[in-house]
N, C-alpha and C positions, 0 to 999 in steps of 0.2 A: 754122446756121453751115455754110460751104460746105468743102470739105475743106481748104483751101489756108489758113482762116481756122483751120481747128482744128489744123493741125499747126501753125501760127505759135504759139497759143494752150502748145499742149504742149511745147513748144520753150523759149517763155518761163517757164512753170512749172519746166522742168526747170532755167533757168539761175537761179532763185532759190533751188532747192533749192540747187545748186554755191555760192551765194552765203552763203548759211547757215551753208554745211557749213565752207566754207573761211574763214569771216570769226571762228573760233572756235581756227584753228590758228594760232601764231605765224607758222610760215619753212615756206616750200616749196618744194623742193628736185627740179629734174630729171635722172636720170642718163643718157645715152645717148652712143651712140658712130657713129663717120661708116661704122663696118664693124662685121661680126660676129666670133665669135669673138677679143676680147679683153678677154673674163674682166667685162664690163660690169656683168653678173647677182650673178658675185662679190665685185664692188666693191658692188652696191648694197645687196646684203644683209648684209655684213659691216662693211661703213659703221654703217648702221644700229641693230645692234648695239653697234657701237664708242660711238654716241652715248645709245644707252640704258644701257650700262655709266658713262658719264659725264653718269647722272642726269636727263636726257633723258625723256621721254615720244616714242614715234615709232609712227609710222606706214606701212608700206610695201605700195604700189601694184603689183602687174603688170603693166603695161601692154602686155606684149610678148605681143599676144592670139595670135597664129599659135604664138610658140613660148615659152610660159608656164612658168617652170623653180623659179621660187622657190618653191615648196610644196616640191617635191624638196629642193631646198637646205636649207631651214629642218627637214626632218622632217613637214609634215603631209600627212594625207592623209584626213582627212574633209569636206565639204563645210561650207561658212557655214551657220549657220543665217539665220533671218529671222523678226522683228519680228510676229508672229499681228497686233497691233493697229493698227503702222504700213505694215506692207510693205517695211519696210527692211531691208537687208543685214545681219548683225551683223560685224564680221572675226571672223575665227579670230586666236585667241591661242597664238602659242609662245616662251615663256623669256620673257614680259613685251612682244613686238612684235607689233605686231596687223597683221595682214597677210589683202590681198583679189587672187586671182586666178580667171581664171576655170578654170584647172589641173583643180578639184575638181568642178566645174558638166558637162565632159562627161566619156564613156568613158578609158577608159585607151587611149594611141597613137591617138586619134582625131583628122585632120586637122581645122583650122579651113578650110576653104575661104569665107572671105568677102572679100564685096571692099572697099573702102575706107572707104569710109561706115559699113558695120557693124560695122569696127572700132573707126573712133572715135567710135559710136555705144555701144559698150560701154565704151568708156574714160570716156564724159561719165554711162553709167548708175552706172558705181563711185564719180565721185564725186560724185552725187546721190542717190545711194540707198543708199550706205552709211554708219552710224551710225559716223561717226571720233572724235568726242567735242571737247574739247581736247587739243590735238595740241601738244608744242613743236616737234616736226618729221614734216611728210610725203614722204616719197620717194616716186618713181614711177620706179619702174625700164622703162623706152622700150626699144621695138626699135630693132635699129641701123639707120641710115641718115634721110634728111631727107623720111619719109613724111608720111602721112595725121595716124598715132597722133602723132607728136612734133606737129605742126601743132596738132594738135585738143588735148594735154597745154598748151603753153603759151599756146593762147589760153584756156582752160577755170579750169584752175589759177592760171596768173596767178604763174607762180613769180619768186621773188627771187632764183634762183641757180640755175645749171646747172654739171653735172661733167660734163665730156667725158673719156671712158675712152679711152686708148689706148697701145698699146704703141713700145717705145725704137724698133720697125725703120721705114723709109722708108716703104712699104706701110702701114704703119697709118697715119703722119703725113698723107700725102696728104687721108687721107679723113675724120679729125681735124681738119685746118684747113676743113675745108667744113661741120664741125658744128659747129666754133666762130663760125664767120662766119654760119651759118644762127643761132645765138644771139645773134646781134649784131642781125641782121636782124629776129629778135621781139623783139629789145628787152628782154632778158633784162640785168637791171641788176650781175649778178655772174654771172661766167663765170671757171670753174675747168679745170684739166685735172690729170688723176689718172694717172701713170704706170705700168699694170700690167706683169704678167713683165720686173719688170728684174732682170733676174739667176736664174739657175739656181744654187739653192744644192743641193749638192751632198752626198746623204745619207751620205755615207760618210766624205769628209773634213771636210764644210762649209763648203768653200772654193765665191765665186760665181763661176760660168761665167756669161759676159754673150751668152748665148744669140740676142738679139735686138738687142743692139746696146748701149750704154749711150748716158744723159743726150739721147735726142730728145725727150723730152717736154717738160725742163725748156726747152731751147732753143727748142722752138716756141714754147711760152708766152712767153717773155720775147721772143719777134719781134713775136707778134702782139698781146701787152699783152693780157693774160691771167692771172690768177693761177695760180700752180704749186702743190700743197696735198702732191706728196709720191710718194714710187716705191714700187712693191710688189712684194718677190720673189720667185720663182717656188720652193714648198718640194713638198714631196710631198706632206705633211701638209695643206694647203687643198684638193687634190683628192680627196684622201681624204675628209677631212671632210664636204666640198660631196657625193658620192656619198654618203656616211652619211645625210643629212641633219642634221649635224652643225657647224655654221658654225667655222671654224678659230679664230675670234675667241674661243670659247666654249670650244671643245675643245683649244686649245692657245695659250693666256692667255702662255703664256712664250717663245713664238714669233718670230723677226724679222715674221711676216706681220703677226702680233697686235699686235705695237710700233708697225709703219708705219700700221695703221690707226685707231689709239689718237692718233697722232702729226698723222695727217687728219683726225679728227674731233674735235680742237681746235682745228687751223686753220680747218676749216667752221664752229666754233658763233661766229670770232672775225669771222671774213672776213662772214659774214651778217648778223651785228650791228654791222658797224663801217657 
């Protein structure tokens, strides 16, 4: 077999392994956002949990190979084991969510310098070679913007719903409608947008500062026919948490953060199923 034959060969192996894996999950769920920094990581892990507290079986992906955060957020810090018999990935398990990044695989502050292909050549080995089980939900939390990895996540996965992260100010909206329209464009059959830091609540009186602007999320959605699943706002206590490795969701259940995302993640298991 000539080489050209055998990487086709390995290629197709690999996509029935993804077919396997994934024809065993119910709902598969992409998060990404059209820019960095608006809290994407913390919507996707805090989601997450929000839908495992609401009986849920889940699953959550890292797919943000350059800049891999979730292990820190969640608290791990040991490496996956792997399968002696199969050669499969196992996830690592914290508080009941089985979660796979590549975070734990190298050095501690070690650059990924890879280029396109190899990152979404590790995106397609996570989810072929990792043992996800029955899954009633998998998230894969995406780097920001309309790369490689989002390309390679929604032709691979094959998800039934995307959440585009973005915050109330102009500047995030911009680059929000260009990730919703890139999921219109895969053909992604429910598309959501999730409003983060709306509102600076204010540790001392309580009172929200609208830091960022209020209600652009909800109105982009409603321009561009798009579902709206909910705003989330800005406490101290989710930064906190997120640096603990602590998910606020978990660590502070009585929370406005812990409300709104309790309150998204029963419009996602409603919005997915209808």
């Amino acid at each position: 077999m000539d080489p050209k034959q055998n990487q086709n060969s390995t290629l197709q192996e690999q996509d029935k392994k993804i077919k396997d894996n994934l024809d065993i999950i119910k709902h598969r769920i992409v998060v990404f956002s059209g820019k960095g920094g608006v809290g994407k990581s913390t919507v996707a892990v805090n989601l997450s949990y929000a839908l495992l507290q609401q009986g849920s079986s889940v699953g959550l992906l890292d797919a943000d190979i350059t800049g891999p955060n979730v292990p820190k957020m969640v608290g791990l810090d040991d490496s996956p084991s792997i399968d002696e018999s199969t050669k499969q990935i196992i996830p690592q398990i914290k508080d009941g969510l089985q979660v796979i990044s590549i975070a734990p695989m190298i050095p501690a502050d070690a650059p990924i310098i890879w280029r396109g292909p190899l990152r979404s050549g590790a995106i397609s080995q996570f989810l072929a070679d990792v043992v996800w089980g029955r899954l009633d939900y998998l998230l894969a939390d995406l780097p920001p913007g309309t790369g490689d990895e989002v390309l390679t996540a929604a032709q691979k996965m094959l998800p039934q719903m995307a959440i585009v992260v973005t915050t109330p100010q102009e500047v995030s909206l911009i680059d929000c409608r260009r990730a919703v329209n890139m999921a219109k464009k895969l053909q992604i059959k429910k598309i959501a947008v999730v409003e983060n830091m709306a509102g600076l609540v204010c540790p001392h009186c309580n009172e929200t500062i609208d830091f960022f602007g209020r209600g652009g999320g909800e109105k982009m959605a409603q321009e561009m026919d798009v579902s709206f699943l909910g705003s989330i706002p800005m406490e101290m206590s989710t930064r906190e948490s997120g640096d603990q490795g602590k998910p606020v969701v978990i660590e502070h259940p009585e929370g406005r953060t812990a409300s709104a995302f309790a309150e998204i993640a029963k419009k996602t298991i409603d919005f997915i199923a209808s």
